[in-house]
C-alpha positions as a Python dict, from the first residue, in 0.01 Angstrom:
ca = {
    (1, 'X'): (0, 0, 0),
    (2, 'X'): (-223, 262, 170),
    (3, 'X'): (-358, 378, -96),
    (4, 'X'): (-475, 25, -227),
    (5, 'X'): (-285, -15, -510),
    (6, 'X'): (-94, -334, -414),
    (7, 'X'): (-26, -456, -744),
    (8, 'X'): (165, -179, -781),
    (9, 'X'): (338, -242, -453),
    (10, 'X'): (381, -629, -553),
    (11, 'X'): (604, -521, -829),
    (12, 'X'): (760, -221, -706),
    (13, 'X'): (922, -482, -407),
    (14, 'X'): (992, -761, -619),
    (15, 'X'): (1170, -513, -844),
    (16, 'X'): (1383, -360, -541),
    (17, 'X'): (1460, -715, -399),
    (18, 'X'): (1608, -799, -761),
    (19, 'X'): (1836, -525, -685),
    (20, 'X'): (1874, -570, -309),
    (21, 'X'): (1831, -932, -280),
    (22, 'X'): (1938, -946, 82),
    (23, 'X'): (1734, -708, 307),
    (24, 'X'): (1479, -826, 532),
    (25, 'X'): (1254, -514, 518),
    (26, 'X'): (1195, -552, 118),
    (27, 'X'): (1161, -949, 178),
    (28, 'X'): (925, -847, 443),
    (29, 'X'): (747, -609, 276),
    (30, 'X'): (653, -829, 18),
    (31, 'X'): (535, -1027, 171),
    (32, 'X'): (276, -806, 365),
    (33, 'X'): (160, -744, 59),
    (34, 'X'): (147, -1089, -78),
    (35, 'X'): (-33, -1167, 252),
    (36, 'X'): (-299, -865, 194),
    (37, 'X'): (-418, -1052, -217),
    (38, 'X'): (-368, -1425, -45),
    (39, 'X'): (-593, -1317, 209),
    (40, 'X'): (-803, -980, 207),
    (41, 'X'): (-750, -957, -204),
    (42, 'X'): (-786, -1128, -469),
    (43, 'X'): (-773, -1437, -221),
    (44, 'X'): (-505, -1618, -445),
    (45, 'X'): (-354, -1933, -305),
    (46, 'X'): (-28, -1877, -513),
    (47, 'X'): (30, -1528, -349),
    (48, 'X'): (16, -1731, -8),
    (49, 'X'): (303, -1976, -132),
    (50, 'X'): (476, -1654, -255),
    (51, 'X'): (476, -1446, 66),
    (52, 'X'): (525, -1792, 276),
    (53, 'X'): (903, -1800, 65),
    (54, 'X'): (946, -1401, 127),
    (55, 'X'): (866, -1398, 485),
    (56, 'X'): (1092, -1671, 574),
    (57, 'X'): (1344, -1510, 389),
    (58, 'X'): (1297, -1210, 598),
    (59, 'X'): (1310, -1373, 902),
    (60, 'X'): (1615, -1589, 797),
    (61, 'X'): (1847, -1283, 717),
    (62, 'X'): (1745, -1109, 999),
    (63, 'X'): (1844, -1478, 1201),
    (64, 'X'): (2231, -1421, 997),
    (65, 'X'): (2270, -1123, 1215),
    (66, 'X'): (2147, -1258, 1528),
    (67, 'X'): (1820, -1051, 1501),
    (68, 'X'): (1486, -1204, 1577),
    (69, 'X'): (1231, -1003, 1339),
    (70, 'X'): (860, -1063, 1162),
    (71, 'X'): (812, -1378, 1360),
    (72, 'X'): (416, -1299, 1375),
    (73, 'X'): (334, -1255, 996),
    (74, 'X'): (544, -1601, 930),
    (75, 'X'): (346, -1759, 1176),
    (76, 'X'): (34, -1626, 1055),
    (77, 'X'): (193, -1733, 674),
    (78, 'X'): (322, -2044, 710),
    (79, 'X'): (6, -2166, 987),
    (80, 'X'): (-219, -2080, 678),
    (81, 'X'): (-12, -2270, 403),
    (82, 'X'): (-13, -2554, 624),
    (83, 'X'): (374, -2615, 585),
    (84, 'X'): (461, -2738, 962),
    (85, 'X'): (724, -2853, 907),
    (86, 'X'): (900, -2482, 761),
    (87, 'X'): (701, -2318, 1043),
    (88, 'X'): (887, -2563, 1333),
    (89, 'X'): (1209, -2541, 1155),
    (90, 'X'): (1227, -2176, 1111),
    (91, 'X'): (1070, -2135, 1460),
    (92, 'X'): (1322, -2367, 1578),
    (93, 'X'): (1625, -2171, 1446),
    (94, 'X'): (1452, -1881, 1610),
    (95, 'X'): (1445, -2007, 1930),
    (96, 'X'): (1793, -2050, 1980),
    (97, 'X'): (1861, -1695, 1903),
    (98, 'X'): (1517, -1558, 2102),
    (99, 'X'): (1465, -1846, 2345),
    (100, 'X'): (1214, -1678, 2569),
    (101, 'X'): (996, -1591, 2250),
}
């Protein structure tokens, strides 16, 4: 991702989350990179559905262990897509872990 390739780094995550299907940080990163072409890239509005899915993924596994992670990138996703009603009931699932959030 430094180094601009994120093509590269689109299918190097979505090939380790095939394998890894639960962690948050590959989730996660994918969707910072999905993020990067919906916004910054290639501006595609099917990469912003696509890291809106991965980031609450992230943020959902990290919730099954009681952890409270990547709540600023969803927020920026999901505010973009539009989708209030994921962003207040993933924020909402949040809050009970991370009240004072």
């Amino acid at each position: 991702m430094r180094q601009g390739r994120w093509d590269e780094a689109r299918a190097w995550f979505a090939d380790r989350i095939t394998r890894y299907p639960d962690s948050r940080h590959l989730h996660y990163g994918l969707a910072q990179v999905l993020w990067y072409l919906a916004v910054n890239g290639s501006k595609d509005p099917v990469a912003l559905e696509y890291a809106a899915r991965e980031v609450v993924r992230a943020v959902e596994i990290g919730l099954e262990f009681g952890k409270v992670r990547h709540t600023w990138l969803a927020a920026q996703i999901l505010g973009r897509t539009g989708d209030i009603n994921a962003l207040d009931s993933l924020f909402g699932r949040v809050l009970i872990i991370a009240p004072t959030l």
